[in-house]
N, CA, C and O of each residue as an XYZ file, in Angstrom:
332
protein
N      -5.078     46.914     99.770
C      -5.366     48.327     99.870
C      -5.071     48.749    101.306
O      -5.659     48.181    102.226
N      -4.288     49.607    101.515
C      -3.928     50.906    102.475
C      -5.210     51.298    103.152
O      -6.391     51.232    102.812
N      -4.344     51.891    104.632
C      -5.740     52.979    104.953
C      -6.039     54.068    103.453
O      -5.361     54.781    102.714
N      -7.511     53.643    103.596
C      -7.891     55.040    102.807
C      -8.128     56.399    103.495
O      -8.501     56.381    104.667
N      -7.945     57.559    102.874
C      -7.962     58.884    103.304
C      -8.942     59.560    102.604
O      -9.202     59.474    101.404
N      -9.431     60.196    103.399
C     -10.504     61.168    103.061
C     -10.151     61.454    101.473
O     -10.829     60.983    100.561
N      -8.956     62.319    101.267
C      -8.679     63.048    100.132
C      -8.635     61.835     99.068
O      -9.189     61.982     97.978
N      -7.931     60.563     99.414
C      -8.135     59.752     97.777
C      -9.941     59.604     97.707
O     -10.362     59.916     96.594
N     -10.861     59.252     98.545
C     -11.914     58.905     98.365
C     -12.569     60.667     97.606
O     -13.416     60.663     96.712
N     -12.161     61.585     98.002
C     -12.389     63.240     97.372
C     -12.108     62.614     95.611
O     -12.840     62.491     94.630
N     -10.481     62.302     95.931
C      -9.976     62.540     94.177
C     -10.524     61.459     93.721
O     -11.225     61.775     92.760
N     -10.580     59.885     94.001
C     -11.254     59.220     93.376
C     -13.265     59.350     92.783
O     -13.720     58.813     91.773
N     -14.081     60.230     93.818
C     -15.107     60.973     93.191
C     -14.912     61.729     92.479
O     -15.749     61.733     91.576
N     -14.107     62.512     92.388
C     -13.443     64.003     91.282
C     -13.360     62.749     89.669
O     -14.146     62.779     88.722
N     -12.275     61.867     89.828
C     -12.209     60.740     88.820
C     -13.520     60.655     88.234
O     -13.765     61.249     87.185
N     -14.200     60.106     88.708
C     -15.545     59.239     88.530
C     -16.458     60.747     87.765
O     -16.782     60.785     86.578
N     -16.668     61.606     88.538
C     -17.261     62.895     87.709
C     -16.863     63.303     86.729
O     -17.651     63.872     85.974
N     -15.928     63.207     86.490
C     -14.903     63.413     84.840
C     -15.033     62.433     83.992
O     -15.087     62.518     82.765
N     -15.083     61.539     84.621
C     -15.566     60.506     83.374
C     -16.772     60.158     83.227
O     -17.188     59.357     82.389
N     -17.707     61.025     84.428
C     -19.272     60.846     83.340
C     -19.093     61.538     82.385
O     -19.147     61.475     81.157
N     -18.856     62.254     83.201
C     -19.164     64.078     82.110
C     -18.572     63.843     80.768
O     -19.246     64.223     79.810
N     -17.541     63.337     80.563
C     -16.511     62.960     79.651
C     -17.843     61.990     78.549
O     -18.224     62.453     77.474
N     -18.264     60.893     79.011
C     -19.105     59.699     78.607
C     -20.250     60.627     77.865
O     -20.618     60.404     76.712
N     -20.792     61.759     78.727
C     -22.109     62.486     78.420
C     -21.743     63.581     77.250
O     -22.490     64.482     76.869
N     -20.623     63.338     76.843
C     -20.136     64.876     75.946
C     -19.644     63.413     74.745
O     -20.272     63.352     73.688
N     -18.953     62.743     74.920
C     -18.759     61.866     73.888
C     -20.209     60.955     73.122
O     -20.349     60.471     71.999
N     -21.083     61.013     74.271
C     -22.470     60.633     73.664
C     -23.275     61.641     72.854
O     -24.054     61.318     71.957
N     -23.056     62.727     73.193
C     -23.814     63.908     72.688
C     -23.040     64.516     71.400
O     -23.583     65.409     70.751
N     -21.781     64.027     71.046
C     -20.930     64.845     69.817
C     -21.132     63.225     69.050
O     -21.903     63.294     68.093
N     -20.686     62.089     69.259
C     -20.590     60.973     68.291
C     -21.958     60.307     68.072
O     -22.121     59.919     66.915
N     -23.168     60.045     69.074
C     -24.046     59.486     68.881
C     -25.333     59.926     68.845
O     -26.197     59.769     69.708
N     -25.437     60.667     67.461
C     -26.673     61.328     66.976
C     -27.584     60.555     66.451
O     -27.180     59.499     65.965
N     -29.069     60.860     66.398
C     -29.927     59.303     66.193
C     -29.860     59.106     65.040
O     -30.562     58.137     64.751
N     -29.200     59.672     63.913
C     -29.085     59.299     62.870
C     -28.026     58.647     62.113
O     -28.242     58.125     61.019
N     -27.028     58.667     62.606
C     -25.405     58.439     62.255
C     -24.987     57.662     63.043
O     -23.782     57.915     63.053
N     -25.158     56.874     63.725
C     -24.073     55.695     64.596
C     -23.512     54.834     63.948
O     -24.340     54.186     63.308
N     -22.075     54.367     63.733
C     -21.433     53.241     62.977
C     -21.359     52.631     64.339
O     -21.645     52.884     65.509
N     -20.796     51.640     63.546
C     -19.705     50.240     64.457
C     -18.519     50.880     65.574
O     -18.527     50.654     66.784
N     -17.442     51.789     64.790
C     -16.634     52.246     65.534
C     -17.362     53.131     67.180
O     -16.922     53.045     68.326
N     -18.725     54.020     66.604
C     -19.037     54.599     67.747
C     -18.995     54.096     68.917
O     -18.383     54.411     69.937
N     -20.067     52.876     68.536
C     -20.661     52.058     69.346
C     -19.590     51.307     70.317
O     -19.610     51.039     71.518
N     -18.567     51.065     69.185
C     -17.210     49.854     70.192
C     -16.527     51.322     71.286
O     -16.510     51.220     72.513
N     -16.046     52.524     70.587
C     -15.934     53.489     71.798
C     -16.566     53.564     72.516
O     -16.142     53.456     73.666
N     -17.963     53.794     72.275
C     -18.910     54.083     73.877
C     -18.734     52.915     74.203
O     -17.870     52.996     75.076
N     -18.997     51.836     74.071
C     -18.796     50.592     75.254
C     -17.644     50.254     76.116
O     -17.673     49.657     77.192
N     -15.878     51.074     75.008
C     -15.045     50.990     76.163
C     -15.246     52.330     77.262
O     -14.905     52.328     78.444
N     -15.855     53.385     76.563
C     -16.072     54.117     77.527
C     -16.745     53.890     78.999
O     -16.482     54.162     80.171
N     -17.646     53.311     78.340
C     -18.702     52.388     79.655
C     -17.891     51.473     80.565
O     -18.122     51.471     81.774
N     -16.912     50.663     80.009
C     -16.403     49.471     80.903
C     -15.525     50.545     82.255
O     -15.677     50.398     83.467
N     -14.677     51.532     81.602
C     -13.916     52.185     82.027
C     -14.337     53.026     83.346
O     -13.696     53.101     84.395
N     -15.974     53.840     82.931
C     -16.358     54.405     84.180
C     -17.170     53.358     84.930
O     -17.510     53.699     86.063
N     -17.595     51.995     84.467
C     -18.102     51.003     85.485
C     -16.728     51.136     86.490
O     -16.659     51.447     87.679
N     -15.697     50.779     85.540
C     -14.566     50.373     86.689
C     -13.978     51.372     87.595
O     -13.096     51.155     88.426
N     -14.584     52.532     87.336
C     -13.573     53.738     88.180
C     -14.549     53.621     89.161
O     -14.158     53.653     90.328
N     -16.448     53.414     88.803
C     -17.182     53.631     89.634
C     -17.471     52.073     91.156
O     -17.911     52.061     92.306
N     -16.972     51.163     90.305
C     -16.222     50.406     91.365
C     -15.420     50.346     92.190
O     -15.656     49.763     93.247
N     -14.156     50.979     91.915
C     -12.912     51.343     92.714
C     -13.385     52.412     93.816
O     -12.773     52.593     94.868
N     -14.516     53.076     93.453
C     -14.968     54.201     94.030
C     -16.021     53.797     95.578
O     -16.229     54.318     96.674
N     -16.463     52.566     94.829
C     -17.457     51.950     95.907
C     -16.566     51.623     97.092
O     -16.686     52.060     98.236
N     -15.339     50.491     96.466
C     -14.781     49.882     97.094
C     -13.985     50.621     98.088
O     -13.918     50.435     99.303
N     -13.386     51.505     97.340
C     -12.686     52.296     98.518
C     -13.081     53.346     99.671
O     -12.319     53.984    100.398
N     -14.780     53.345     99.626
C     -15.031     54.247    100.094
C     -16.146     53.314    101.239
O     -16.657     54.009    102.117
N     -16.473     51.956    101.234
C     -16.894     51.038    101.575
C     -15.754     50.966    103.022
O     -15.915     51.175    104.224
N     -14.487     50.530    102.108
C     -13.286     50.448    103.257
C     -12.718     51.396    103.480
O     -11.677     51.071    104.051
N     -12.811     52.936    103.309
C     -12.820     53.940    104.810
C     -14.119     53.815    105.516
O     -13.998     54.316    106.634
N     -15.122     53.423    105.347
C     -15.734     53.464    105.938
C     -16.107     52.609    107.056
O     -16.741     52.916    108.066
N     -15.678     51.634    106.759
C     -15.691     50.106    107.691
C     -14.565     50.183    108.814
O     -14.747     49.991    110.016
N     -13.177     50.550    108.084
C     -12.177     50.854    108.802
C     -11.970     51.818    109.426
O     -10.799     52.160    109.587
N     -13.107     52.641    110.030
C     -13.213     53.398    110.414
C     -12.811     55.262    110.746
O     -13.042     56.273    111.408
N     -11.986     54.566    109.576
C     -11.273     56.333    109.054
C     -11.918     57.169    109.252
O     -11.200     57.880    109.956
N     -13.092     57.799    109.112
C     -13.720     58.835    108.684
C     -13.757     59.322    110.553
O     -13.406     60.492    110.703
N     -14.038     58.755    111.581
C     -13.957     58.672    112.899
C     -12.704     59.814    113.331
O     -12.599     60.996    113.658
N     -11.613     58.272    113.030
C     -10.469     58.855    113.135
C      -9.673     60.037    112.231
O      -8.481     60.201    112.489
N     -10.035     60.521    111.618
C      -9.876     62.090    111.330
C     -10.838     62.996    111.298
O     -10.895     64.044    110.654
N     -11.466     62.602    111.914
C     -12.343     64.176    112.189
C     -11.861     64.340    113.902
O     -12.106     65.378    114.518
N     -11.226     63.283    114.473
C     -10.864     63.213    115.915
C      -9.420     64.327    115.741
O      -8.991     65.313    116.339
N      -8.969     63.400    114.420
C      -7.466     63.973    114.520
C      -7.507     65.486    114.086
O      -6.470     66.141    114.193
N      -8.609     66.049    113.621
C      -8.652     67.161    112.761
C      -9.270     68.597    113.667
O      -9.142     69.808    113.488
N     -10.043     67.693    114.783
C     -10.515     68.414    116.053
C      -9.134     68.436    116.811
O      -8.903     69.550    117.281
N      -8.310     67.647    117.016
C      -7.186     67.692    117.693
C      -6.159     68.969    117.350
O      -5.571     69.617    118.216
N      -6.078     69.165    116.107
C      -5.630     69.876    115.159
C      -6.029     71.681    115.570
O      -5.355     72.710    115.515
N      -6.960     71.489    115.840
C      -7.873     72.845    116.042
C      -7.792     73.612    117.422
O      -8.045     74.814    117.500
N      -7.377     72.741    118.639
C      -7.042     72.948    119.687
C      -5.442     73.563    119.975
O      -5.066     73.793    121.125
C-alpha cells in the first residue's frame, strides 16, 4: 500500500457507510421475524463478510495514514496552499 490520502480514507468511509446502510435495508425488507429461509440467511452472511472486509480495509488504511504521518503533511501542504 501507497501513501494514503486524505480523500481515499474520505471515499473508503463513504464505502463502508453504503454498505451498512445497504446491510440495514436488506435486513429490514428480507428478514422479517416470521419468514427467514436458508437463502436469506446465506445472503445476509455474505453481506456481513463483505462489510467486515470493507470495514477492515478501512481500519487499515486509515491506521497507515495515520502512522505515516500524512495527515501532518497535508494540512502543512494545504496551509502552504493558502498563502
Amino acid at each position: 500500500m501507497g501513501k494514503i490520502t486524505s480523500y481515499e480514507i474520505a471515499a473508503s468511509a463513504q464505502n463502508l457507510s453504503g454498505a451498512v446502510s445497504g446491510l440495514a435495508l436488506f435486513a429490514y425488507d428480507r428478514l422479517p421475524a416470521t419468514s427467514v429461509n436458508r437463502d436469506d440467511l446465506t445472503a445476509f452472511h455474505g453481506l456481513l463478510a463483505a462489510v467486515k472486509c470493507l470495514a477492515d480495509r478501512h481500519e487499515d488504511m486509515a491506521t497507515k495514514y495515520f502512522e505515516d504521518g500524512c495527515f501532518k503533511d497535508e494540512s502543512i501542504e494545504a496551509q502552504n496552499n493558502l498563502k
